[in-house]
N, C-alpha and C positions, 0 to 999 in steps of 0.2 A: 679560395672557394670557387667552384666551378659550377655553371649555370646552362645546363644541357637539353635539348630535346631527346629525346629518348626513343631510338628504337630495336625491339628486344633482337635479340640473338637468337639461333635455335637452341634447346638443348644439349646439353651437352653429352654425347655419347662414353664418355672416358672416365666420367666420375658425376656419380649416380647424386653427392652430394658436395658438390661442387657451388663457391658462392658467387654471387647474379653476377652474368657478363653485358656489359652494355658496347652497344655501338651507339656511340650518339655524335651531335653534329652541336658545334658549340653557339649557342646564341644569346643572349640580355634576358636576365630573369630578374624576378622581384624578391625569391624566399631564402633568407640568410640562413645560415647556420652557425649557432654560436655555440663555444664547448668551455667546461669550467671543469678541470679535473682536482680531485684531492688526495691523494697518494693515501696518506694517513689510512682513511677508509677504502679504499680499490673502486671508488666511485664518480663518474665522470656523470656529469649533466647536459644531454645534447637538447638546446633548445633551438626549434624552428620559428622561425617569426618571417610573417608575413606583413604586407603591405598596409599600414596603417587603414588606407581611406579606397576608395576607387580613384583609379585616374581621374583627375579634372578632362576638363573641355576641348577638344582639337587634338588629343592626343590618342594611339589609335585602337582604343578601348575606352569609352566611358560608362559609368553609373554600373551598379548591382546587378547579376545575372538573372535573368528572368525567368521565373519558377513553374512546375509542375505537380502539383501537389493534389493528391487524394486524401482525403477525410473519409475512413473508416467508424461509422457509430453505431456502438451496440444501443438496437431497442427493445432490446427483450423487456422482459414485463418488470424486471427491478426496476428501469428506468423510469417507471412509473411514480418511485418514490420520490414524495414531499421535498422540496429545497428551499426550507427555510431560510432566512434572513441570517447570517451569524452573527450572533451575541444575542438574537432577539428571538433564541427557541421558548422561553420561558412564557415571554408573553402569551395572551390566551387568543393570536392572531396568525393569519397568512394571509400567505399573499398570492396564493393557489400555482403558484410555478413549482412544476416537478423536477426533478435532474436533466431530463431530455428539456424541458423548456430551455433552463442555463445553460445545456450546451450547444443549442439551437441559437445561443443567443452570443456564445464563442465563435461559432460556426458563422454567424452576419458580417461578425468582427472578421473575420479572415477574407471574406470574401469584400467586407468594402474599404481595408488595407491594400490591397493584390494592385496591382498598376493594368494597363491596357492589355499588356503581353503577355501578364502572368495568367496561367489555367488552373481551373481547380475541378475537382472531380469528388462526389459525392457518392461511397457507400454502405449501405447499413445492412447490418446482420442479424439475426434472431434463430429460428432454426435453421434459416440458409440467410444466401449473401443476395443481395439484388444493386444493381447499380443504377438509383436513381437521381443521377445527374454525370455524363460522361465527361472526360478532359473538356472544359470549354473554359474559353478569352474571356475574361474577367472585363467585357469593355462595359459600358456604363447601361445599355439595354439588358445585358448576358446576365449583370450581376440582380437585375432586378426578378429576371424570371429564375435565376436559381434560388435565388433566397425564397420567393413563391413557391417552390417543389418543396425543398426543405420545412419548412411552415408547416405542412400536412403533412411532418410523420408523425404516426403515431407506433403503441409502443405491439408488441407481440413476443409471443413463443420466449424459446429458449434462447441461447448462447453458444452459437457454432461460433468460437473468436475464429476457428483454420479457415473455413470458409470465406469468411469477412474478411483475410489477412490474403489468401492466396486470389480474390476476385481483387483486392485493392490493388495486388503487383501484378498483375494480366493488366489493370487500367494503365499504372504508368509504364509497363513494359508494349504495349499497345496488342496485350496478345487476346482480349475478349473477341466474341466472336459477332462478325462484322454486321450479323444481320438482327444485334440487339436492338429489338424496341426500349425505348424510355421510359418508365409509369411511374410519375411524383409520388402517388399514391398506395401501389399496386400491395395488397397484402401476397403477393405471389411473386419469385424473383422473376424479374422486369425481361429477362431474356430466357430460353429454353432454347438447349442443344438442338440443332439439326436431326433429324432421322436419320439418316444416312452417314453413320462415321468407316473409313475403312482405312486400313491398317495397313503398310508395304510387309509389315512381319508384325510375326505373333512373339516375339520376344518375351520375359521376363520387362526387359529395361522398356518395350515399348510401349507396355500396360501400365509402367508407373507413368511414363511420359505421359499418356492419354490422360490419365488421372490428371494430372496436375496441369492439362491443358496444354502442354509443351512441344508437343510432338508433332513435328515437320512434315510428316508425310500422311498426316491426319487429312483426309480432302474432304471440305463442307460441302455438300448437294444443298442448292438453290431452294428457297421456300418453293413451293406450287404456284405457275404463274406468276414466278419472280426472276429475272436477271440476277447472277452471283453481284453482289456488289462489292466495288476496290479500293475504295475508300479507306483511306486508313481508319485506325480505330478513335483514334482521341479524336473524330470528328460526327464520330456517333449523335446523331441531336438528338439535345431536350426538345421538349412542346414548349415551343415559343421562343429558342435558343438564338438567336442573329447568325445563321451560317455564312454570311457574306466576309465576315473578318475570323474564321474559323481555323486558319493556318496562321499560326504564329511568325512573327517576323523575324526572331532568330533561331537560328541552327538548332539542332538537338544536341551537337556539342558544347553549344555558349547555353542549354540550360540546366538547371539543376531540378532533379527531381526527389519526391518525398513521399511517403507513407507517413497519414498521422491515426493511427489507431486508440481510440478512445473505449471502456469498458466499464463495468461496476460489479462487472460477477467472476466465479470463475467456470470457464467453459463448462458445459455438462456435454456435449456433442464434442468426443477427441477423436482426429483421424487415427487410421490401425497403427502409424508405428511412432506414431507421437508429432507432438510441433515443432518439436527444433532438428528432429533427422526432415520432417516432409521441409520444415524450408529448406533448409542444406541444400535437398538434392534435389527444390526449385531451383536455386540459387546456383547448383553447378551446373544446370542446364540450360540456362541461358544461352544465347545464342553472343557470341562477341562483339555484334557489333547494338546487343541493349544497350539501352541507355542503363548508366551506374544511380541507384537510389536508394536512399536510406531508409529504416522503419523505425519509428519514434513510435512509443506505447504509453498509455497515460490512463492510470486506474485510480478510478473514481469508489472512494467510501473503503469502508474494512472489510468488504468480502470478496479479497482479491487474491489470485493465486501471482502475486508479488513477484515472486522467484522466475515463474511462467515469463511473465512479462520485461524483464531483466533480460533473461537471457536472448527473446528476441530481440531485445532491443542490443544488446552485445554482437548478436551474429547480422543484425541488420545494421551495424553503424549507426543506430541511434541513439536517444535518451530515453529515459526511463522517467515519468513525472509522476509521483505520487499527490494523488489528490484527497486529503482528509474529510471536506464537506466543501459545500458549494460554494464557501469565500475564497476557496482559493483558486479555481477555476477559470477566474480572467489572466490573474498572473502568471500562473503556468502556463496558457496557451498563448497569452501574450510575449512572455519571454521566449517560449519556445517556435514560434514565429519569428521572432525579430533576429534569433541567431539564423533562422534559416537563410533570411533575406542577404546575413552576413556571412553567405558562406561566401569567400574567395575560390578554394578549391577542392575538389574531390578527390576519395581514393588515394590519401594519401600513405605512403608506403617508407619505412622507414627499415635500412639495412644498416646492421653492426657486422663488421667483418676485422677479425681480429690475425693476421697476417704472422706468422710465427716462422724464427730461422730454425728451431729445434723441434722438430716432428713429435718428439718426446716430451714437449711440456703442455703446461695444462693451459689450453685456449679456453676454455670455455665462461660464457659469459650468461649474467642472471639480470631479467629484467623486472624493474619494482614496477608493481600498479594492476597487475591479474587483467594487462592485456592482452589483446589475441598475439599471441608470441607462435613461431615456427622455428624451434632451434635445429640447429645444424654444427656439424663438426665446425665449420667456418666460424659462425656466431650466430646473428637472431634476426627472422625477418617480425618486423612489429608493424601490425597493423593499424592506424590509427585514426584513419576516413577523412574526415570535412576539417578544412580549416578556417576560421573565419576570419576577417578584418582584423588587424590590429592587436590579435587577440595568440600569444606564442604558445606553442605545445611543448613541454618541455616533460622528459623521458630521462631517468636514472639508469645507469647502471651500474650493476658491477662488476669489474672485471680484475682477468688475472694480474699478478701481481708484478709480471714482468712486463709490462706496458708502460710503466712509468720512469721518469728519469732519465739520465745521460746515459745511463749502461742498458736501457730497456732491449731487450729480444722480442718484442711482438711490435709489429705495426700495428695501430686501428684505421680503418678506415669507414666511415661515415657516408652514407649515401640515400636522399632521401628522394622519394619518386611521388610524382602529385601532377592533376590535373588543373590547371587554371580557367577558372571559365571566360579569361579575357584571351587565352589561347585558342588557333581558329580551327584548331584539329587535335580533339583528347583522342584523335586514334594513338596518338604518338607524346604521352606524357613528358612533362616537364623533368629533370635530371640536377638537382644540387650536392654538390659532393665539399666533405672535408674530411681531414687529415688530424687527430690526433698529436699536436707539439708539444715541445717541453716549454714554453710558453702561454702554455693554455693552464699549466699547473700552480695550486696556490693552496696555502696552508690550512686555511680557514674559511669556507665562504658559507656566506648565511643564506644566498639563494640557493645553493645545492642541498644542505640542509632544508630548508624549507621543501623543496621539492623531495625530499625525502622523506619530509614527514608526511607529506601530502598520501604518496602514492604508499606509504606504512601503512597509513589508516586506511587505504582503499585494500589493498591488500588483508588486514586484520576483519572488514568486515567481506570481503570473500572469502576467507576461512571459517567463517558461522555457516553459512547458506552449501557450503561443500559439503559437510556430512550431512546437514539437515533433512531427516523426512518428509514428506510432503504432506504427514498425518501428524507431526508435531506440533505441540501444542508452547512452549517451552523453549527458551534459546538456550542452545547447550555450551553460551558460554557465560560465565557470570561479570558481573562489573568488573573486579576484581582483576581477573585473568586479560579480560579484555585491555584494563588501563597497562595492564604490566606489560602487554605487547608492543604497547609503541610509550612506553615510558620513558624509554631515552629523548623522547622528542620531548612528550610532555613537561619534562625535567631538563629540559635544557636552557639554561641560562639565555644565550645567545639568538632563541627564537623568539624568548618573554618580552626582548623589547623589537620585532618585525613584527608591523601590523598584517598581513596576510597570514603569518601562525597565530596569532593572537584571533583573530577570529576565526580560524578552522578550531584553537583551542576553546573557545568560544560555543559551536556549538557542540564540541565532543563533551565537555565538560557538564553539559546540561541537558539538550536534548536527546543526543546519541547513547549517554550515559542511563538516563531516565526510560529510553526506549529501550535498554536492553532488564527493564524490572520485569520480573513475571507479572504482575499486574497489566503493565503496560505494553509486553510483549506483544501478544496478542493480537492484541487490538490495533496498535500503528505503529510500532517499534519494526516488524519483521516487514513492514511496508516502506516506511521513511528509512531506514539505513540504506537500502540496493541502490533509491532515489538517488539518494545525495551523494553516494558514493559514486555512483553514475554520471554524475554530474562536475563532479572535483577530478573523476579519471578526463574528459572528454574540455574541461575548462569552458565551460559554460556555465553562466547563470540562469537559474530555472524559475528562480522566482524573491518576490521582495524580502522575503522573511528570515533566510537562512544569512548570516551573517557571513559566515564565509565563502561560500556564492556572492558575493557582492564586489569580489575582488576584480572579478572574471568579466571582460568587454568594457572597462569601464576607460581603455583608450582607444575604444573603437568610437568614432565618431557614427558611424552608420549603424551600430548596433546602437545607440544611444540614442539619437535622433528617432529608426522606427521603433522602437519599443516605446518611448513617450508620444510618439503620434497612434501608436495602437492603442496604448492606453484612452487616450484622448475619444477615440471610435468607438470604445468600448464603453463607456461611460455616456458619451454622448446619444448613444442609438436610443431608440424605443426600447421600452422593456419589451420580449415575448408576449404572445397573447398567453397570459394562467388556461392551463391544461384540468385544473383542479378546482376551480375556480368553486362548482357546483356540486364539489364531495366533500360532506364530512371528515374536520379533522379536531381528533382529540389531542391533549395536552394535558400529560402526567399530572394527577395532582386536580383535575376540574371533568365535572361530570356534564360540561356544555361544551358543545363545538366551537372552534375556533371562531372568531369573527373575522368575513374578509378584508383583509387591509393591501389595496392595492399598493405595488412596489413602485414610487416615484422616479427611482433614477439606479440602472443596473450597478455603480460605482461600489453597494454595499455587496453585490457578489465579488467585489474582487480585490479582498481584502491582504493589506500589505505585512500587517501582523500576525494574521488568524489567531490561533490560540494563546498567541505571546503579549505580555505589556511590560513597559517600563516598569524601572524598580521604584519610582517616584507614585505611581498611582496605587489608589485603595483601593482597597476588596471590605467588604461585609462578611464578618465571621461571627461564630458564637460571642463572641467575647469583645464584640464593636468593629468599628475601623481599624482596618492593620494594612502600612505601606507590601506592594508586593518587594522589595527586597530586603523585608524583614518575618517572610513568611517561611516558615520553617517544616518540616515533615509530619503531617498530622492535624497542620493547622487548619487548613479544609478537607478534612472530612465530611465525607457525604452526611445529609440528612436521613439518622438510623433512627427507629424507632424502637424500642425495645420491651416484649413484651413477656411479662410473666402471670402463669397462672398461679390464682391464690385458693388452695381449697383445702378443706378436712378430707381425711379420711372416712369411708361410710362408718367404719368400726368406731370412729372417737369424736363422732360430733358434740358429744357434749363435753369434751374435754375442753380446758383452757387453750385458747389459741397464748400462741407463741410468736408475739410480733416483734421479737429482736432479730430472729434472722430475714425477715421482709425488708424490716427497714434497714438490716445492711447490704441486701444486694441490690434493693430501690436506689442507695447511697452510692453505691459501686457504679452502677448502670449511668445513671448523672455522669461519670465521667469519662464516659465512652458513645457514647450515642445522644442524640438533641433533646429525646422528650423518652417518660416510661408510659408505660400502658399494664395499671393491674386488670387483669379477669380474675374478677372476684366471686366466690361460689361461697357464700358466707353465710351464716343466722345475720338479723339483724344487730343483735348485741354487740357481734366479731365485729362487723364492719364498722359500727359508731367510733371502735375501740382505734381498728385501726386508721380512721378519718383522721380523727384527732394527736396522731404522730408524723404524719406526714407534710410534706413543705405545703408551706403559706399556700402556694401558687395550685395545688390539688383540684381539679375540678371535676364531678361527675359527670360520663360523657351522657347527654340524652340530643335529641334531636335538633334542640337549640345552641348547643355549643361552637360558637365562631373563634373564640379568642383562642391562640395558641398559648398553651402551658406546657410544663415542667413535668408533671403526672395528671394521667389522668388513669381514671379509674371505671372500670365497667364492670357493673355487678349483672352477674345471668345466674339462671337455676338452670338444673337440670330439666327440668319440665322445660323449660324456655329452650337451651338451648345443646338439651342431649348430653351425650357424651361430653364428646371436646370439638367435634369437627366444625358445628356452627357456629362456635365461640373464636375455635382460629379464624373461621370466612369474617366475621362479624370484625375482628382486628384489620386483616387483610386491607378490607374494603374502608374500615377507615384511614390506612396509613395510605394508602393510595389517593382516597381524594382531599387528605391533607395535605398532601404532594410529597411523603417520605417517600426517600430515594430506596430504604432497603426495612427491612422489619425482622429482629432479632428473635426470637426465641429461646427462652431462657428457662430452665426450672430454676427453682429458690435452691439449692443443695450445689449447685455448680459455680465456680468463680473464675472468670477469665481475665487475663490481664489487657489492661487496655490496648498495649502494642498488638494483641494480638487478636482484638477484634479491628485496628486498620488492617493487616497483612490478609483479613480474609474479606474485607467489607467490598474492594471492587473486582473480587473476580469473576461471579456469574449468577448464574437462575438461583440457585440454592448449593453452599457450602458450610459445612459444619465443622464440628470441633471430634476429632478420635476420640472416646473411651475404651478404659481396658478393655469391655465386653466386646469390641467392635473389632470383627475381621480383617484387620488391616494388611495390605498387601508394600510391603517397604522398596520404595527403588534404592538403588546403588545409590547413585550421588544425591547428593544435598540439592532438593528443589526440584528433581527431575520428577517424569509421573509415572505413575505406575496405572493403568487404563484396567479397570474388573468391571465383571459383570455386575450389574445391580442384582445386590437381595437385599435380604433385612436388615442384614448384618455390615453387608459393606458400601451401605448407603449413608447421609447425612440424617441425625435425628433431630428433633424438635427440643432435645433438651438442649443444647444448643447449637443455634443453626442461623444462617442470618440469606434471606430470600432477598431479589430483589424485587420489591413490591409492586412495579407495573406489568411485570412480565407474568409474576404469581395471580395478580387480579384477571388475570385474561380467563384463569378456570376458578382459582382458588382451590385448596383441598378436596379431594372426591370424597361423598357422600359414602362412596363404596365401603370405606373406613371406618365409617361408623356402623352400617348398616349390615354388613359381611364376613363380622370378624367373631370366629367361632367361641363358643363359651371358654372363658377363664385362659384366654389370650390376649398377647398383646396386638394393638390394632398399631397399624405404622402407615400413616397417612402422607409419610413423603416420598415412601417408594412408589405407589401408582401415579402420584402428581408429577412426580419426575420422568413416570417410562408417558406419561402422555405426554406431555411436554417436548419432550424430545421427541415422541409421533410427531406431532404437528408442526411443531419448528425447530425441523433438523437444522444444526450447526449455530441456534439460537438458544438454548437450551444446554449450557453445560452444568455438571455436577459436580463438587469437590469435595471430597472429606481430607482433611487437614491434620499433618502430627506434630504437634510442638515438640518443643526438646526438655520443657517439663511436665509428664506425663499424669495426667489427670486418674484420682481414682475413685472416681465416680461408679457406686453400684457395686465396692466390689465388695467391702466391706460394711451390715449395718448391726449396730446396735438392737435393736427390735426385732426380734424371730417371724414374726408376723410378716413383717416389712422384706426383711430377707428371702422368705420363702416367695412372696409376693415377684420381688425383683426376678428370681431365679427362674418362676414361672414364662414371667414377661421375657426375659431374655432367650427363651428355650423354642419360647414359639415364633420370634421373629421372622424367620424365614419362611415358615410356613401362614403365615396372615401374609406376608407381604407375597406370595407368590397368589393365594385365594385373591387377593384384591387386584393384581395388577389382570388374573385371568378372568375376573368380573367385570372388567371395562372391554373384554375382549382384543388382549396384549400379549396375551399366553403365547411365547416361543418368539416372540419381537425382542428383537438384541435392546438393549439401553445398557449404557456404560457410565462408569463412577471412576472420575480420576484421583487418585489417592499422592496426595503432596507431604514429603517429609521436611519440616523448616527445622532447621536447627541454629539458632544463636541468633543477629541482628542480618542474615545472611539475604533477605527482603529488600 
C-alpha cells in the first residue's frame, strides 16, 4: 500500500473516458486500506480506516481540526409550536418552551462546546434568509454576545428552506456581501444588495450566477459616503462581537467547514428550477480554491418534506437527522456535532479500477449502498466525503468474475484520494493506493457479509423513495416484499451470532418494519427510514436510540470523549427563557388550560429512548398491567368511544321495542373500543326496559357524571335536540372532554369485526367503512389509494365511521345539515365537516373510506317495504344534500378529496 500526495494530471485528450491518472510524490500517511475478497459471491470489501485518535503532543500535528460551522434555523411561524416534555404530554401542564426555544437551547449547546478557534455563524430563514450572527471566534466574550442575538429570535412568515441554504453556503464559502450589517433582531434580512450591480456579459450562465451570488465580475458600488470595504467576509461583526481575535489562527486548509440546517415544515417559497438542480449548479460554481463543506439537514416533527431533505444532505456530504418531537433533539444535535469535531478528513474520493488483458470481457463493476457512484468503462468513481477518527468506511463491491484467483484476467486497482486536516496544503490531496491479491481472498467472511447487509438494506430503502410521488400518501412497498429483499441476510445463519448484524436486525425487524405500516407510514415511517439509512450509509451515529447506530465511533476516543462532554453542556445550561409562558395551552381530554410548570433541568429534552422502553417495564392497558415485551398487536389501542343511536321509527312508536339487537351490538362494541355511548330517543317505558338489560356499570350521562364507565347512556328528544346533528355535537364534546382519542359511529343494523376497527382507528380526521350503496373507486394493488372527489356518495358515513375526537371538536358537525336539507332527503352531515375541515387545516385533515375483503350489505336488501323504499330515497339524494350543504357553508367549487383504501386479508 502506497501513501501519496497527489497532484492531478491534465486531462486526458486521447480517451474521453479514461481512468484517473495521478502524478504524485511519495510521502508517510496515516489511512490504510484493507481488502477481503470472496470469489463465491464476485464481492470484495474495500475498507478505509483511519487514524484511531489525533496525534499526541510534540508531534507535527496535534488535537482535532478547528471548525467553521453555520446554523441554518427555520423560524417561520410553525416554530411557534408547543415543545412539550416527552412522556409528559398527558399531564394538564407546560412548561411554555416552543420548538424554537429547544432549539435555541441546542444552538447554546454548540456554541459553548466550540473551543477558542472554532467559528460559528448564525442563520435564520422564514420568507427570506438574514444572517444574524456572521463567522465569529467562539472565544469566551464572542460566545456570550452570540448567544444574546440568538435569544431574541422570534418566530415569522413562511419557509424559504433555498434561501436559508444558499445564504448559509455564501457564510461558509465567505461570498455574502461585504457591506452586511448585523440585526440580532431584525424582522427584515440583516443585509440588502447594493444598488449598483453590473454585469461584464448578459449571458444566460451569467444571470444564474448573479442569482446565486456567484458571479466574479459582479462589481459592488460603495454605500453613499462609504469606502468599498476588504475585509473579508467571515469577519463581518456582530453588536458587541470582540474583533480583536477575529482571524482565526489556523489556515483555511487545517479547517473544516459545515452547514447545519434545521426545519419543521416543508418549504412553501421553491426556487424556479428546484433545490437540488439550484445547489448542483452552486456547487459547480464555486471557485477552486473554496473552502470544501458539508450540508447536514435535520427535520423536526411529521410535516417534513423528508425526501427534500435526504437528498440535500446526499448532494452536500451530509446527514440527514430526523427529529420525531422535542426529546430527541439534544441527541441528534449532540451526536451530530461530536462526529463533526471528529472529522479527520475531507472529500474523500474512492477509485475502482478494474484493469483487463481482454478488451472483450466484461469489466464492469456494481457498487452496494445508493452512493454517489460515477461509472465508467474503467470502473467507478465513489464518493464518500468526511472521514472521521477511528471510525472505517468500508464499501462493497461487485465485480467481474475474472478478477479472482491464480488464472484471473483483470487487475483491480484500488485508489483512495482524501484530504487530512493535519495536512498543510489540501491544494494537493492525500493518495493511498492498493492492489487486488490472491491473498486477500477467503471463503467465508462474516465482516464482508455484514457489510453487505448493511449497504442491501440502504439500498432496499432507496428503492421506496425512487419511484415515490411527492403527493403520496402510502409506501408502495409492503412489509412483505420489503423483508424478502434483503432476506438472505436476514436469514443468514452466520450474521445471527455478529453483534453489529444483530442490531441493524434489531432495528429492521421492529421499527423499520413497523414504519413501513400504512398506519404508520405516514406519519414517521417515510421520515425515520432516509435518517437511518443515511446514517448506516455514512457510519455515523446519530443518536442514543437506534441500536444499530451504536456500533458506529465507538473506537473513537475523541468522538466518545466530545459527545459525553456535549451531553454534559446540554444538560447542565439553563433552561431557555418559555416563549409560551403566557398563552393558553389546552390538553385533549380537559376543558382548562394548562398549568405553567416550569422546566428544571433541559436533560428531559434529550432523551436517549424517546418512544422506545424495555421489554421488562409495564404499561396500563384495558385489561391492567402488561410487561411491554409481552404486548402484542391490538393490545393498546387507542381510547375509542363508540357511539350508537337508539330510536323508533316516527311510523311505529307504539310498537314493541326490540332490545335484542341493542344489546348485541352494545356486547359487540365492548370488544372493540373502551366505553359505548347509547343516544336514546325513546318513551319512557322503552328506556326503563332497556336500563334494566344493560351491564351493571350503565350510567345516565347528566352534568354530574365524573366516574368512568362501560356504557353510558344519553337520552334527548327531538324537541331537545332536533334531528340528529345536536345529538352527534352533544356525543362529540363529550368524548372529547373525556379525553377519547377517536368516537365511533355505529348504527344498530351494521357489524364490524374487531380487526377491523384497529386497521381503520389510527388513520385520520374521519374514516369509515364501504357499503354497497357507496361509490367506491378500487386501486390496482392491495392498500394503495385511490384519491376522489368528495360527494355523498364517495365520502365516509356515520353509519359507520370512527372521527378522531379532538380534531372533530374544533367545529363538530355543521348545523347546515340539519337545517338545509331539502324535504324527504337524506341529510349527510360528514360531507360539509369534511370539505371545512380540510379549508381550514390543509394537510391536517385527511379522509378515508375503507374496503374490507368481506363486503358489507348494508341497505341493500330490507325486509319492510316501508323501510326499503325509505333507504332507496335516502340513498338517491345523497349527492344532492351533500352538494346543498357543502355550498351553504360557502365551499361550492373548493376541491376536498376522499382517499379510497382497498384492505384485503391481514395485509395491515
Amino acid at each position: 500500500m502506497v501513501t501519496t500526495t497527489y497532484t492531478p494530471s491534465p486531462p486526458s485528450t486521447e480517451l474521453q473516458d479514461a481512468p484517473p491518472a495521478y502524478d504524485s510524490m511519495t510521502q508517510p500517511g496515516d489511512l490504510d486500506i484493507r481488502l477481503v475478497a470472496q470469489p463465491s459471491t464476485r464481492e470484495l470489501l474495500v475498507s478505509l480506516v483511519p487514524p484511531t485518535e489525533p496525534k499526541p503532543a510534540g508531534e507535527k500535528k496535534t488535537g482535532r481540526a478547528p471548525v467553521d460551522l453555520c446554523l441554518v434555523i427555520d423560524v417561520s411561524g410553525s416554530m411557534d409550536t408547543e415543545a412539550p416534555v416527552p412522556g409528559k404530554q398527558d399531564k394538564n401542564e407546560t412548561t411554555g418552551l416552543s420548538v424554537l426555544d429547544v432549539v435555541k437551547h441546542a444552538t447554546r449547546t454548540i456554541i459553548e462546546s466550540m473551543g477558542d478557534d472554532d467559528r460559528i455563524a448564525v442563520v435564520t430563514f422564514s420568507d427570506s434568509a438574514e444572517i444574524v450572527a456572521p463567522l465569529t471566534l467562539m472565544n469566551k466574550a464572542n460566545r456570550t454576545k452570540v448567544w444574546s442575538t440568538i435569544e431574541g429570535l422570534r418566530t415569522r412568515g413562511m419557509t424559504n428552506l433555498w434561501d436559508g441554504l444558499k445564504t448559509g453556503m455564501n457564510v461558509v464559502t465567505g461570498n455574502t456581501p461585504s457591506q452586511a450589517p448585523v440585526s440580532p433582531v431584525s424582522s427584515t434580512p440583516s443585509w440588502t444588495p447594493p444598488p449598483a450591480v453590473q454585469l461584464s456579459a448578459s449571458s444566460d450562465r451569467s444571470s444564474w450566477l448573479r442569482a446565486l451570488g456567484l458571479d466574479k465580475n459582479i462589481q459592488l458600488s460603495p454605500q453613499p459616503s462609504q469606502e468599498p470595504k476588504t475585509e473579508p467576509e467571515s469577519r463581518i461583526k456582530a453588536p458587541g462581537v470582540d474583533d480583536t481575535l477575529s482571524t482565526p489562527s489556523a489556515p483555511k486548509d487545517q479547517r473544516l467547514s459545515a452547514v447545519f440546517i434545521l426545519t419543521d415544515g416543508q418549504p412553501n417559497i421553491d426556487p424556479p428550477r428546484g433545490h437540488i438542480p439550484m445547489l448542483k449548479s452552486y456547487l459547480d460554481a464555486l471557485p477552486s480554491d473554496a473552502p470544501n463543506f458539508t450540508i447536514s439537514t435535520f427535520g423536526f416533527g411529521y410535516n417534513l418534506d423528508s425526501r427534500l431533505l435526504d437528498e440535500i444532505a446526499n448532494v452536500g456530504q451530509g446527514m440527514y437527522g430526523f427529529i420525531p418531537d422535542s426529546g430527541m433533539v439534544g441527541t441528534v444535535f449532540v451526536h451530530a456535532l461530536a462526529n463533526l469535531l471528529s472529522t479527520w478528513a475531507t472529500g474523500c474520493v474512492l477509485d475502482i479500477e478494474v484493469v483487463t488483458k481482454d478488451p472483450n470481457a466484461d469489466a464492469k463493476v456494481k457498487v452496494l449502498g445508493a452512493f454517489p457512484v460515477t461509472y465508467s468503462s474503467w470502473g467507478a468513481n465513489i464518493r464518500l466525503g468526511d472521514l472521521q477518527y477511528g471510525q472505517s468506511r468500508d464499501v462493497v463491491i461487485l465485480l467481474p468474475s475474472g478478477c479472482f484467483g491464480s488464472a484471473a484476467i483483470h487487475t483491480v486497482n484500488i485508489s483512495a484520494k482524501y484530504s487530512p486536516h493535519t495536512h498543510s496544503d489540501r491544494e494537493f490531496p492525500s493518495l493511498t493506493t492498493e492492489s487486488l491479491q490472491l491473498n486477500h481472498e477467503v471463503g467465508n467472511s462474516v465482516i464482508l457479509q455484514h457489510h453487505a447487509y448493511r449497504l442491501s438494506f440502504i439500498c432496499a430503502v432507496s428503492k421506496i423513495f425512487l419511484g415515490l410521488k411527492k403527493t403520496s400518501t402510502t409506501c408502495p412497498v409492503t412489509k412483505s416484499e420489503f423483508e424478502q429483499s434483503i432476506s438472505n441476510y436476514l436469514n443468514n445463519s452466520t450474521l445471527k451470532g455478529y453483534e453489529p448484524s444483530q442490531a441493524l436486525t434489531t432495528d429492521i425487524t421492529s421499527q423499520v418494519i413497523l414504519g413501513l405500516e400504512p398506519e404508520h407510514w405516514n406519519r414517521w415511517g417515510m421520515h425515520y427510514l432516509p435518517s437511518l439509512a443515511r446514517s448506516h450509509q455514512r457510519q455515523q451515529c446519530l443518536n442514543f436510540k437506534d441500536e444499530g447506530l451504536q456500533v458506529y465511533g465507538r473506537n473513537s476516543t475523541i468522538f466518545i470523549s466530545t459527545r459525553d462532554r456535549i451531553d454534559q453542556t446540554f444538560d447542565s445550561l439553563p433552561p431557555p427563557k418559555p416563549s409560551l409562558k403566557d398563552r393558553a395551552v389546552y390538553r385533549p381530554g380537559s376543558n382548562s388550560a394548562a398549568t405553567y410548570s416550569p422546566v428544571a433541568t433541559m436533560a428531559m429534552y434529550r432523551s436517549c429512548s424517546a418512544p422506545c422502553f424495555a421489554g421488562w417495564c409495564y404499561v396500563d392497558t384495558e385489561n391492567g398491567r402488561t410487561r411491554v415485551s409481552d404486548l402484542r398487536r391490538g393490545t393498546l389501542m387507542q381510547k375509542v368511544l363508540t357511539a350508537i343511536r337508539v330510536h323508533k321509527q316516527q311510523s311505529d312508536q307504539s310498537a314493541p321495542l326490540d332490545i335484542a339487537p341493542i344489546l348485541a351490538v352494545v356486547n359487540r362494541a365492548l370488544g372493540y373500543s373502551t366505553s359505548v355511548i347509547l343516544a336514546v330517543s325513546l318513551p319512557a317505558s322503552d328506556l326503563r326496559d332497556l336500563l334494566t338489560v344493560l351491564p351493571q356499570d350503565t350510567v345516565l350521562v347528566d352534568d354530574e357524571i365524573n366516574n368512568p364507565a362501560k356504557v353510558y347512556v344519553l337520552p334527548f328528544t327531538r324537541a331537545t335536540y332536533g334531528r340528529f346533528v345536536p345529538a352527534l355535537n352533544a356525543i362529540v364534546a363529550f368524548a372529547h372532554n373525556k379525553g377519547f382519542e377517536g368516537v365511533l359511529f355505529q348504527s344498530v343494523e351494521v357489524n364490524v369485526e374487531p380487526e377491523d376497527v384497529e386497521k381503520m382507528v389510527h388513520l385520520c380526521t374521519g374514516v369509515g367503512k364501504a357499503f354497497d350503496a357507496h361509490t367506491f373507486q378500487q386501486a390496482l394493488p392491495d392498500n394503495a389509494v385511490s384519491q376522489v372527489y368528495l360527494t355523498g356518495r364517495t365520502c365516509p358515513w356515520n353509519t359507520l365511521a370512527i372521527w378522531n375526537a379532538s380534531k372533530l371538536a374544533r367545529t363538530g358537525f355543521l348545523l347546515t345539515s340539519e337545517t338545509n336539507t331539502p324535504p324527504n332527503s337524506s341529510a349527510i352531515e360528514e360531507a360539509p365537516t369534511i370539505a371545512l375541515h380540510q379549508k381550514l387545516f390543509p394537510g391536517q385533515s385527511r379522509a378515508i373510506l375503507v374496503q374490507f375483503e368481506a363486503k358489507d350489505g348494508w341497505g341493500t336488501v330490507w325486509t319492510d317495504p316501508a323501510r326499503a323504499e325509505w333507504h332507496a330515497r335516502k340513498m338517491a339524494s345523497k349527492d344532492t344534500s351533500a352538494a346543498a350543504h357543502i355550498s351553504n357553508i360557502g365551499l361550492a367549487g373548493s376541491v376536498t378529496i376522499v382517499e379510497h383504501i382497498q384492505i384485503n386479508g391481514d395485509t395491515t
